[in-house]
C-alpha positions in Angstrom: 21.9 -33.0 -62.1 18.8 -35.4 -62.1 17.0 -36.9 -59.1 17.2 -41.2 -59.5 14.1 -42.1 -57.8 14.4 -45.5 -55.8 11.3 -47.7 -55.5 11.3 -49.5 -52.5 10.2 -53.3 -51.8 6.8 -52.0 -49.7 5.7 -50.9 -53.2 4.8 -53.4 -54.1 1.6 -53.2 -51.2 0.4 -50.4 -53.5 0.5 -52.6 -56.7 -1.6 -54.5 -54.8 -4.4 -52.4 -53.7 -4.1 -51.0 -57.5 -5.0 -54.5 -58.7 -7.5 -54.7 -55.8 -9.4 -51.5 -56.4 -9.8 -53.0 -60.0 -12.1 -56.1 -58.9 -14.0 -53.4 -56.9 -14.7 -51.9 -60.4 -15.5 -55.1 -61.7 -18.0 -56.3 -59.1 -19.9 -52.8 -59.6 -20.1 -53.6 -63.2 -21.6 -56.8 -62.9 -24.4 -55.4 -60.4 -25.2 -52.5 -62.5 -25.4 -55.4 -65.5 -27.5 -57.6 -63.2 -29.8 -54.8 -62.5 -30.2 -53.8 -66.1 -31.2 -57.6 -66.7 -33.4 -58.1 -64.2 -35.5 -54.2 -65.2 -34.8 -55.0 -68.8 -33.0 -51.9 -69.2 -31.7 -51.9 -72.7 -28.1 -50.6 -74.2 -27.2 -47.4 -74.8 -29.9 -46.3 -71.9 -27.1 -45.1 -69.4 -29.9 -44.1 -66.9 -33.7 -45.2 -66.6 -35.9 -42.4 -66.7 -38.7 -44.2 -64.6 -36.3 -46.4 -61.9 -34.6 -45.1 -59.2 -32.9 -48.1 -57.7 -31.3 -48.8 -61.1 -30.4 -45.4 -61.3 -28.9 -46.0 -57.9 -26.5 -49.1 -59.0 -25.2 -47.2 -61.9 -24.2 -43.8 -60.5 -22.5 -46.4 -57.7 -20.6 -47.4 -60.5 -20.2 -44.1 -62.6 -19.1 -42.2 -59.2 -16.4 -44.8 -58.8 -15.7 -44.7 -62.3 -15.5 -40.3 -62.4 -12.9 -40.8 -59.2 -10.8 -43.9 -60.1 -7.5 -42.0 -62.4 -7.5 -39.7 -59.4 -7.6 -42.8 -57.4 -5.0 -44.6 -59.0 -2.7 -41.7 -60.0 -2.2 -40.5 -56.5 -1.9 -44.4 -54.6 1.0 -44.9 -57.5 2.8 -41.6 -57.1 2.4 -41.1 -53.4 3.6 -44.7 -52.9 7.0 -43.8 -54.2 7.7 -41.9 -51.1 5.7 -43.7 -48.6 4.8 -47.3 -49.8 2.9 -48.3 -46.4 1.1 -45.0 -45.7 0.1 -44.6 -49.0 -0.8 -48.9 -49.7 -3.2 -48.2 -46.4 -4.9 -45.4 -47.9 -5.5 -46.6 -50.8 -6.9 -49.6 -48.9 -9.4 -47.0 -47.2 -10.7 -45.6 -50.2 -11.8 -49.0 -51.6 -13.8 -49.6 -48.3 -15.2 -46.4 -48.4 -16.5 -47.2 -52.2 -17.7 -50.5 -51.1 -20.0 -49.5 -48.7 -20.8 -46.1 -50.7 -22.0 -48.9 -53.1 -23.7 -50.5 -50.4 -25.7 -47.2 -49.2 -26.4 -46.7 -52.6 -27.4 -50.3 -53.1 -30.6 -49.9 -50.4 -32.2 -47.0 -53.0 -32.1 -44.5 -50.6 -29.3 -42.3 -52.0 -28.7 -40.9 -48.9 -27.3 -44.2 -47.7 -24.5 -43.2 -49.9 -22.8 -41.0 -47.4 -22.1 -44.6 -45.2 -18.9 -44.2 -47.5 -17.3 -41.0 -46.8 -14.9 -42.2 -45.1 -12.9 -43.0 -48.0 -11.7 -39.5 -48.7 -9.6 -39.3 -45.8 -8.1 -41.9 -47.7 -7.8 -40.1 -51.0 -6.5 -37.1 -48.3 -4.0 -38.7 -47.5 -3.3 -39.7 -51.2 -2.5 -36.3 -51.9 -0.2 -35.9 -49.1 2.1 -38.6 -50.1 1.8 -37.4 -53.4 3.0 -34.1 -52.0 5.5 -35.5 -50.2 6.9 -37.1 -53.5 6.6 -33.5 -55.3 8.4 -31.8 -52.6 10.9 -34.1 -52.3 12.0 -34.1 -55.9 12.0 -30.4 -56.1 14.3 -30.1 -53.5 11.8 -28.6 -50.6 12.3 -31.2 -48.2 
């Protein structure tokens, strides 16, 4: 016999931060762009080999880029079982990438770590995801 797995309304709250998070990757891409004007930094260059601060900008971007299908495959997933926890978490990992941005932004990579926060988003990700897994397989 096969499970039926019911989405409920509140999904929709993690569509939403899905859609979210992607203007977040957006606006990352348009200041590592506007940094690579303003240096002159030209295409395929991925990093500058004498300039830190747009080095800065695009491993802001690349970071976010590396973490987003682990991102966006748990918020979706987890927010079958739990719309709301999961939606909220998922709403804390785009702050924390914002002002990981941000930190990163100043050149002083350090400044970086102002974003951490955002993995006890993606923590709790992967306990909703879990949940989901356990769920299906009958452990709970």
């Amino acid at each position: 016999m096969g499970v039926v797995v019911e989405v409920q309304p509140e999904y929709g709250y993690c569509v939403l931060v899905a859609v979210g998070s992607s203007f977040i990757l957006v606006w990352k891409a348009w200041k590592v762009g506007t940094m690579r004007r303003q240096f002159r930094i030209k295409y395929p260059t991925m990093y500058s080999p004498d300039n830190d601060l747009f080095n800065c900008y695009q491993r802001a971007h690349q970071n976010t880029l590396e973490m987003y299908p682990t991102f966006l495959t748990l918020l979706l997933l987890g927010g079958i079982h739990s719309p709301i926890t999961s939606a909220l978490a998922g709403t804390v990992w785009c702050a924390g990438r914002v002002a990981y941005a941000l930190g990163y932004y100043t050149g002083d990579p350090k400044k970086r770590m102002r974003g951490s926060f955002g993995y006890l988003g993606l923590i709790t990700l992967l306990y909703t995801t879990g949940r989901l897994a356990s769920g299906l397989l009958g452990w709970f």
